[in-house]
PATOR-964474 format. One record per residue (C-alpha): residue in one letter; residue number from 1; x, y, z. Coordinates in steps of 0.001 Angstrom, whole numbers, plus 500000, padded with zeros to 6 digits. Each point is the difference from the previous one (the first is absolute). Layout:
<sites>
{r A	k NUM	u X	v Y	w Z}
...
</sites>
This chain:
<sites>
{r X	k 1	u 285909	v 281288	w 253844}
{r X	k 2	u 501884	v 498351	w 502648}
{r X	k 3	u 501073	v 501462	w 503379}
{r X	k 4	u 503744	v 499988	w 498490}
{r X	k 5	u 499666	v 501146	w 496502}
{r X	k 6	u 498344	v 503152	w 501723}
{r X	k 7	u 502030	v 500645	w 502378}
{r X	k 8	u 502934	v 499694	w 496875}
{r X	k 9	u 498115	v 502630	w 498263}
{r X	k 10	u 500306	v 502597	w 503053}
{r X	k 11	u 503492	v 499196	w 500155}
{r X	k 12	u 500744	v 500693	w 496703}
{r X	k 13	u 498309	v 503241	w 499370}
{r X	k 14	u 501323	v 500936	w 502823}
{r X	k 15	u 503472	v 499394	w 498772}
{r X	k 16	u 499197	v 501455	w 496696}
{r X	k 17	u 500237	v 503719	w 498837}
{r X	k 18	u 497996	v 500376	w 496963}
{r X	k 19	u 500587	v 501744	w 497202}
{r X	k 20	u 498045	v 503317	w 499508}
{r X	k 21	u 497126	v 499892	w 497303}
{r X	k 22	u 500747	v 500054	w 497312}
{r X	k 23	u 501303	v 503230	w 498374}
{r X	k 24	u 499306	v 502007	w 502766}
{r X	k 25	u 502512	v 501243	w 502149}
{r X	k 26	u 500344	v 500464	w 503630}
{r X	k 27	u 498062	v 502861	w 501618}
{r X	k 28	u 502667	v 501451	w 503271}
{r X	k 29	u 498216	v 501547	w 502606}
{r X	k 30	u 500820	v 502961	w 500665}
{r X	k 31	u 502234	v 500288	w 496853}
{r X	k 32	u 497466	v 499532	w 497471}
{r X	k 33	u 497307	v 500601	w 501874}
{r X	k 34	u 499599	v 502188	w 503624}
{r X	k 35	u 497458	v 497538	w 501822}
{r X	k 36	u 499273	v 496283	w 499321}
{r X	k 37	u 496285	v 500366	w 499458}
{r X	k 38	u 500990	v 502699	w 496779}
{r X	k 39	u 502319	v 496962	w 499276}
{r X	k 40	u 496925	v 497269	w 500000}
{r X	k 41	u 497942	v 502440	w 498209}
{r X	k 42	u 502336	v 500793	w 497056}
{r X	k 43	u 501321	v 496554	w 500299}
{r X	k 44	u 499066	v 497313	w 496876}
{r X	k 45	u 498309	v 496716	w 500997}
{r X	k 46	u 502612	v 497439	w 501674}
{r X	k 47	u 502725	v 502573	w 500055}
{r X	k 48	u 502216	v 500284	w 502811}
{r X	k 49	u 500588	v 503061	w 502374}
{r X	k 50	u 502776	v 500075	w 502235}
{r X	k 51	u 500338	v 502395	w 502698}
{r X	k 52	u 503312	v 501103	w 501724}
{r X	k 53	u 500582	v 500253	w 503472}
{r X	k 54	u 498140	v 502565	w 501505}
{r X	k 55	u 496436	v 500534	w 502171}
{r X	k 56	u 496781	v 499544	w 497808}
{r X	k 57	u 496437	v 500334	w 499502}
{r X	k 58	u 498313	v 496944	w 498834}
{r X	k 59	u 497871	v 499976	w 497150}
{r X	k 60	u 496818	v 498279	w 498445}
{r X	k 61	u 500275	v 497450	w 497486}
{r X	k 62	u 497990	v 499904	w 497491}
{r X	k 63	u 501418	v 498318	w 497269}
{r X	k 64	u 502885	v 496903	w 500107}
{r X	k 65	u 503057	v 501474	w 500969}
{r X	k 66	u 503668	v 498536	w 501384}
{r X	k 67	u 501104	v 502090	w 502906}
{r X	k 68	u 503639	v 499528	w 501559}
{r X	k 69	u 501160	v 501936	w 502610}
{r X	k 70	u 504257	v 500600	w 500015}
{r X	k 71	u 501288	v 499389	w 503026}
{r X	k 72	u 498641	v 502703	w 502598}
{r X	k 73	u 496826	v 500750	w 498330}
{r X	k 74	u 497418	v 500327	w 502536}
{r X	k 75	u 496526	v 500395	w 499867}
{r X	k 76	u 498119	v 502334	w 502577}
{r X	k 77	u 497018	v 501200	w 500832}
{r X	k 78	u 498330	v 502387	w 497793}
{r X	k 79	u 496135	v 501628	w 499662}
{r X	k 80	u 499366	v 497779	w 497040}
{r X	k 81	u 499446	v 497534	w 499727}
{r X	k 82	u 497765	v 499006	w 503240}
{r X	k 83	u 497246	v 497477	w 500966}
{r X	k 84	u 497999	v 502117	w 502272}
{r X	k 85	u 502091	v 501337	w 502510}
{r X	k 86	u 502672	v 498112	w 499512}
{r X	k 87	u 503455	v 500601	w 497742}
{r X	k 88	u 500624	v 497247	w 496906}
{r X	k 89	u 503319	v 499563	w 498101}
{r X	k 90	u 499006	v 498282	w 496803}
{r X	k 91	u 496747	v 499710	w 499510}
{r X	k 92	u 498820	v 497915	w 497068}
{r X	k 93	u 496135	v 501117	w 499705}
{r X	k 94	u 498897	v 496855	w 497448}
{r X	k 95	u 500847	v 497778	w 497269}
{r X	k 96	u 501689	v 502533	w 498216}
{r X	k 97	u 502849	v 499671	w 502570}
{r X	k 98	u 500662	v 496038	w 498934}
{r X	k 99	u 503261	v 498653	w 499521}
{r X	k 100	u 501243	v 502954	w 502217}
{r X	k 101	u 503591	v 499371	w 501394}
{r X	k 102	u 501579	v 501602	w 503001}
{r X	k 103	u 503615	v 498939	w 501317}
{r X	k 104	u 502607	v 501866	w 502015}
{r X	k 105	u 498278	v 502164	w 501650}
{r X	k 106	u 499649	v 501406	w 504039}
{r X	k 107	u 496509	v 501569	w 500852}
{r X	k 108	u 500417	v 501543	w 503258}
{r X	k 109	u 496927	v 499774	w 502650}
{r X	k 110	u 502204	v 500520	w 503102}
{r X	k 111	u 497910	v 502132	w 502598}
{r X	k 112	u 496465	v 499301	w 498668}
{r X	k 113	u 497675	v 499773	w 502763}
{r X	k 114	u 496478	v 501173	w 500644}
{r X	k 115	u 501371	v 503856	w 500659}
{r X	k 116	u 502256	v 499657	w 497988}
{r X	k 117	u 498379	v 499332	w 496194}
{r X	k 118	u 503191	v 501949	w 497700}
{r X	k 119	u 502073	v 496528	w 499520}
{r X	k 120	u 499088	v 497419	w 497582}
{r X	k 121	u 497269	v 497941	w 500947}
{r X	k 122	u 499354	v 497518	w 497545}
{r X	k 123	u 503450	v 499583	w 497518}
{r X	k 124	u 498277	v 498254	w 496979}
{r X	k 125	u 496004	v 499332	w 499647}
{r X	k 126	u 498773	v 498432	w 496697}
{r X	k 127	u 496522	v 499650	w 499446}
{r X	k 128	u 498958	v 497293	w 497327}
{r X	k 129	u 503317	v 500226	w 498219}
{r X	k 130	u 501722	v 496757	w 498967}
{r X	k 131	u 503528	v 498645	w 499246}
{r X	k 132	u 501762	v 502719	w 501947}
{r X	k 133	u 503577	v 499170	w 501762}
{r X	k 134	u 500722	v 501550	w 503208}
{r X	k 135	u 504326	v 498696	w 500528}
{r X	k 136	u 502487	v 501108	w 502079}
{r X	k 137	u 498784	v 503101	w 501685}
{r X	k 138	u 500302	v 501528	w 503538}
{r X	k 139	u 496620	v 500618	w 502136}
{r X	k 140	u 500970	v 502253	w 503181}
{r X	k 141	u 496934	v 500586	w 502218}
{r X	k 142	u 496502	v 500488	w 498618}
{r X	k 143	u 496865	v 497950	w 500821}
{r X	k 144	u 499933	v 497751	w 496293}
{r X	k 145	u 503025	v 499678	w 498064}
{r X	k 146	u 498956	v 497806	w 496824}
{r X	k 147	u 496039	v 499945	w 499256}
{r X	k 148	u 498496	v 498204	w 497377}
{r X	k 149	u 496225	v 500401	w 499872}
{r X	k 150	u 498001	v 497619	w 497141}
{r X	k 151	u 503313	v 499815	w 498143}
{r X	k 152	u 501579	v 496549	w 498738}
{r X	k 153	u 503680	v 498507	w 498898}
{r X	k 154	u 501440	v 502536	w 502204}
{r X	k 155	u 503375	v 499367	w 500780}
{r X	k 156	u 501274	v 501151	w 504250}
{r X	k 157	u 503888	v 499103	w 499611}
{r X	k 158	u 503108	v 500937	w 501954}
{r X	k 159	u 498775	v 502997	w 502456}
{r X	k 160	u 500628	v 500786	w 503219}
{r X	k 161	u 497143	v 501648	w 501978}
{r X	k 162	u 501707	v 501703	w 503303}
{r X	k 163	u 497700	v 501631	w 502755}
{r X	k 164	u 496281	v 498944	w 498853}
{r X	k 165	u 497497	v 501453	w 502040}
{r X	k 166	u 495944	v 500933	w 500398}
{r X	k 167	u 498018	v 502699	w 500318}
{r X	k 168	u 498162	v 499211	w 503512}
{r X	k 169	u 495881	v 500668	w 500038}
{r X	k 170	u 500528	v 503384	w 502052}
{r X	k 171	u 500546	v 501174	w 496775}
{r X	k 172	u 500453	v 498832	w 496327}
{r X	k 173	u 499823	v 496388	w 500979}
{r X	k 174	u 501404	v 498123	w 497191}
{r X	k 175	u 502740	v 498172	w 498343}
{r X	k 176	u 502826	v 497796	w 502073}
{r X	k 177	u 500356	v 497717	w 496679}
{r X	k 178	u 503458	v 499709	w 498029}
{r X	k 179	u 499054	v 498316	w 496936}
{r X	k 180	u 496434	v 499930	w 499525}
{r X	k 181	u 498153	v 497579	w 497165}
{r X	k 182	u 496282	v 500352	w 500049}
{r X	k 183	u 496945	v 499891	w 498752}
{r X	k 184	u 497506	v 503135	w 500407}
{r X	k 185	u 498099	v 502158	w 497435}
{r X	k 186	u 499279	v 496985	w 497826}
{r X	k 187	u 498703	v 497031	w 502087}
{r X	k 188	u 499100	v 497801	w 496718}
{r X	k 189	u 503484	v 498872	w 499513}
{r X	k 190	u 502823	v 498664	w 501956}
{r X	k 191	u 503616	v 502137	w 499236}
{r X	k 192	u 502252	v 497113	w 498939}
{r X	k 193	u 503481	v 499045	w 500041}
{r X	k 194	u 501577	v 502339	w 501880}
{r X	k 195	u 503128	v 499841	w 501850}
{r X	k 196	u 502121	v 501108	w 502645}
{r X	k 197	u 503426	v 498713	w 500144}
{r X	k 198	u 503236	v 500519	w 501623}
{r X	k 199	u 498767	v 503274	w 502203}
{r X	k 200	u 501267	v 500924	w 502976}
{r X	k 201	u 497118	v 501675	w 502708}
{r X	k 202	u 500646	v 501048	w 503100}
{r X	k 203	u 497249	v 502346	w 502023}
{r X	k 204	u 498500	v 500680	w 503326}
{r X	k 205	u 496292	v 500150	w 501642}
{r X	k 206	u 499279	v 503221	w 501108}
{r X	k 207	u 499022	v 500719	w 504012}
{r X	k 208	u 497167	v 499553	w 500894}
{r X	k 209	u 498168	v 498188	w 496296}
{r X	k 210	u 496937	v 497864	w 500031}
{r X	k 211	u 498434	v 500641	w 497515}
{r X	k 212	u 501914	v 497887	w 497197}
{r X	k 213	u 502987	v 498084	w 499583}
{r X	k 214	u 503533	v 501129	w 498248}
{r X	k 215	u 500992	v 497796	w 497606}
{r X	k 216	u 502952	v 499217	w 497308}
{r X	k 217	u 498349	v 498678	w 497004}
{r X	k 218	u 495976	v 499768	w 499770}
{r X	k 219	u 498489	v 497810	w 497686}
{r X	k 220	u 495881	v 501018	w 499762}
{r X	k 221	u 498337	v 498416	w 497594}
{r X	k 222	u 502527	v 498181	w 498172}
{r X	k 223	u 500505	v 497037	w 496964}
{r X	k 224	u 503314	v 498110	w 499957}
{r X	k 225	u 502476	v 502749	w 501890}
{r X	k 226	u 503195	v 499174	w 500718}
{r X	k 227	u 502004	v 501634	w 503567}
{r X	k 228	u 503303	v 498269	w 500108}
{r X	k 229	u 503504	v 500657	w 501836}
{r X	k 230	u 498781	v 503289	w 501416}
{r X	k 231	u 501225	v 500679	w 503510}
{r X	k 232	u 497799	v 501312	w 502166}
{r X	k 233	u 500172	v 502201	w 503400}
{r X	k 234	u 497037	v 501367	w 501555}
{r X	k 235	u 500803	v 499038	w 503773}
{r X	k 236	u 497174	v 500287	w 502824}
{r X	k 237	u 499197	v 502811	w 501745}
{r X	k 238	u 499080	v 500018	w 503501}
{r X	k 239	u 498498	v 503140	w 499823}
{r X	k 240	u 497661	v 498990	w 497382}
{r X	k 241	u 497113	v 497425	w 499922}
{r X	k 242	u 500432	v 500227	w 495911}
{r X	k 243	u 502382	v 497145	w 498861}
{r X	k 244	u 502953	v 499805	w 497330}
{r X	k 245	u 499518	v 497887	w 497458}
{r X	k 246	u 502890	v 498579	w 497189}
{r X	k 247	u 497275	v 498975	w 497281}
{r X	k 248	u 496627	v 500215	w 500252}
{r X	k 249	u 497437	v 498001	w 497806}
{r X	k 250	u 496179	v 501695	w 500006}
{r X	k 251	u 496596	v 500558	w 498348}
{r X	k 252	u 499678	v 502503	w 502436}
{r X	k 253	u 500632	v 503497	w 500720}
{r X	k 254	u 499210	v 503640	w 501680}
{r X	k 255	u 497225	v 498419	w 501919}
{r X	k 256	u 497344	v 500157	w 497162}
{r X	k 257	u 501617	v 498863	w 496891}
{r X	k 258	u 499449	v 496647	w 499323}
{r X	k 259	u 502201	v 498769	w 496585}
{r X	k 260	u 500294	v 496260	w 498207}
{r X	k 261	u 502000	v 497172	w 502072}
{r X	k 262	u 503642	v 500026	w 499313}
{r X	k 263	u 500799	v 496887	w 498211}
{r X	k 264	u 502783	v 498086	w 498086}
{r X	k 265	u 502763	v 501988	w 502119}
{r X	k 266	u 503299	v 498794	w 500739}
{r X	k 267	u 501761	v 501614	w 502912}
{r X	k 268	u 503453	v 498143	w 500844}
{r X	k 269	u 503370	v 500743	w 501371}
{r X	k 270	u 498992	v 503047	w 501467}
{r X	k 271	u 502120	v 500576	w 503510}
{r X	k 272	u 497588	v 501653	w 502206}
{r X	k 273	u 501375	v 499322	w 503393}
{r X	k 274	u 500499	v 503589	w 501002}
{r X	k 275	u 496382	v 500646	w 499540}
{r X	k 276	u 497241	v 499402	w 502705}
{r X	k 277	u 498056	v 497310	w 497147}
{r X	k 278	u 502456	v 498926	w 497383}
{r X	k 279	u 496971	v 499235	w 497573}
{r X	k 280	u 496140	v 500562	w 500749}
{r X	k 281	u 497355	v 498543	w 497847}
{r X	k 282	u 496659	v 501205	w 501062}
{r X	k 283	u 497023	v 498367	w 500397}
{r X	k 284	u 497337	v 500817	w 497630}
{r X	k 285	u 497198	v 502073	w 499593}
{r X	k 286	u 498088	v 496857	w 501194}
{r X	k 287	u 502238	v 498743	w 502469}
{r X	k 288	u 501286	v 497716	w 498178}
{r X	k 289	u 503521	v 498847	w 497660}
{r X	k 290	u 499003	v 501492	w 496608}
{r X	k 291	u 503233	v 501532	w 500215}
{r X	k 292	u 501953	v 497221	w 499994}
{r X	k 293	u 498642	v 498449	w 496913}
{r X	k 294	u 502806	v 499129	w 497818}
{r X	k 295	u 502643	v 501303	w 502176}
{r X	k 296	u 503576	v 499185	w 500775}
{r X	k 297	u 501435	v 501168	w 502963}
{r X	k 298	u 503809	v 498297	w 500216}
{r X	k 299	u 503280	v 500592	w 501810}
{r X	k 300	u 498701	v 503252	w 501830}
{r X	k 301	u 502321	v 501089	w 502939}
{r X	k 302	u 497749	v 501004	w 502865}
{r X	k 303	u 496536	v 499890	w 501666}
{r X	k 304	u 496887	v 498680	w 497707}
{r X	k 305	u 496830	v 500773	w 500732}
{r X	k 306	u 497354	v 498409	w 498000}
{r X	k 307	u 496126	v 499872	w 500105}
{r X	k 308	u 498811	v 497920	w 502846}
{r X	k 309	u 499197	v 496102	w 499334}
{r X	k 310	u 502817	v 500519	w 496922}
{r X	k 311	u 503171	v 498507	w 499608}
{r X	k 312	u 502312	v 499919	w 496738}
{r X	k 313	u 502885	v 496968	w 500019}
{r X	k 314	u 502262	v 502784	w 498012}
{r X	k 315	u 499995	v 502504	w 502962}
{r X	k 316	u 502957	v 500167	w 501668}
{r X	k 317	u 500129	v 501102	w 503734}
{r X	k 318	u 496364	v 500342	w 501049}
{r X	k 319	u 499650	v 501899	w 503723}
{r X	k 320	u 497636	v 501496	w 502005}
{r X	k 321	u 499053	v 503141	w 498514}
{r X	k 322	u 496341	v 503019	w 500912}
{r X	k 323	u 497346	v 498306	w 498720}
{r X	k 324	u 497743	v 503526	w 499785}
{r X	k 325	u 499876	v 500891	w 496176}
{r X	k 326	u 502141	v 502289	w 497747}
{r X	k 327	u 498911	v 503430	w 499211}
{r X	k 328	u 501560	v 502159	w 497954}
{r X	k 329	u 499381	v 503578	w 498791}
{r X	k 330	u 501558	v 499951	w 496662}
{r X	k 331	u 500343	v 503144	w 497716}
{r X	k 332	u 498936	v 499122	w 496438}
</sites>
């Protein structure tokens, strides 16, 4: 599929508003039922929930579901679901979770820090769930808005992440990722086909970070992804060796996970110039440019910093940018 016929795809489901199942009607949180997890549980396959305006738990997804949130219908943070310590919107455990939608929602991390572990940490986390659309929701705060673990076809459209931030290694030490595609629990296969379109991310580097780098969108591990017109603000900070990076392309991550190459990837008209690095591909496991096999990298706004030795025609502004590798600390 070409890098336009793609992109024409995101557009249009983004534009579209399916129709319910078929024969099953909408389930109305809280009119139907009181919390949207009772609503996924007593919910059909495919059929849609909506939820009013309102504060609300998450839920865990274990079955294909459509979830719209009306106008004002935020998502907070709840005991359940978790990852560790950590509070999880929508968690979708596994497969069971495919074709998942989400749109119109605001998940609300603002305040999260290392003392501070109430707020919503990580707003949606699949784990090897494919097909699922993620368009036009709100991300305020929280460490990893969009997280896509061994899941492929997803579908990052139309969302505007507003105060990103990390967990620094005094505590929790994780996260700083917006939209996260990667490959972890099954290192056999590349994820493929991803994408992450039309976004809007705009986050900060915590005082006084080191440890790993805070990111927009993170492709680990990666087949033929697609990161296009996203903008992209994650500005220096002096008060941190740690950089800000717009787009990030690894096989790397959390010091001692070592994934496939990302290959086939086609990152273009992304505007990164209010980041520190605009777009980062890392240098292999080996040192080397396995992770630019097969990649385009075109009409990028911004600092490029590529492997050293490397150099791709289709770049566009190429500028000095740390040479010290990317690490990340990545929930999953």
């Amino acid at each position: 599929m070409s890098l336009f016929s793609a992109l024409r795809r995101v557009c249009l489901a983004a534009l579209a508003v399916a129709a319910p199942a078929q024969g099953l009607p909408e389930l109305r949180v809280p009119h139907d039922q009181p919390t949207i997890q009772a609503a996924v549980d007593a919910a059909q396959p495919g059929q849609r929930i909506v939820v009013s305006r309102g504060s609300f738990c998450g839920a865990t997804l274990t079955q294909r579901v459509e979830l719209v949130g009306k106008r004002g219908a935020t998502i907070i943070g709840c005991p359940q679901p978790v990852a560790g310590a950590l509070r999880v919107g929508f968690l979708l455990p596994d497969g069971r979770a495919s074709g998942s939608r989400i749109r119109g929602f605001t998940f609300d991390g603002t305040g999260i820090s290392n003392a501070n572990l109430t707020p919503l940490a990580a707003a949606i986390l699949g784990r090897s769930a494919d097909q699922v659309r993620v368009v036009g929701n709100t991300f305020l705060g929280g460490i990893q808005a969009v997280t896509n673990t061994d899941g492929s076809g997803w579908q990052v459209a139309f969302n505007t992440i507003r105060g990103l931030t990390a967990l620094t290694c005094d505590g929790q030490c994780a996260g700083g990722d917006g939209i996260v595609f990667q490959q972890r629990l099954d290192l056999t296969t590349r994820p493929r086909g991803n994408i992450a379109a039309f976004n809007s991310v705009q986050g900060s580097v915590p005082d006084g970070l080191s440890e790993f780098e805070v990111v927009g969108v993170f492709l680990l591990g990666q087949e033929g992804s697609i990161v296009a017109f996203n903008k992209l603000a994650i500005p220096h900070n002096p008060a941190a060796p740690a950089a800000g990076v717009g787009v990030l392309i690894s096989d790397q991550c959390c010091a001692a996970v070592i994934t496939s190459t990302s290959i086939d990837w086609r990152v273009v008209f992304n505007d990164g110039r209010r980041s520190q690095i605009a777009v980062q591909v890392s240098p292999d496991v080996n040192g080397g440019k396995g992770n630019l096999q097969g990649g385009i990298l075109f009409g990028n706004k911004g600092v490029i910093d590529l492997p050293p030795g490397a150099s791709m025609l289709r770049a566009s502004r190429n500028a000095a940018a740390p040479s010290r590798p990317a690490i990340f600390a990545v929930l999953y």
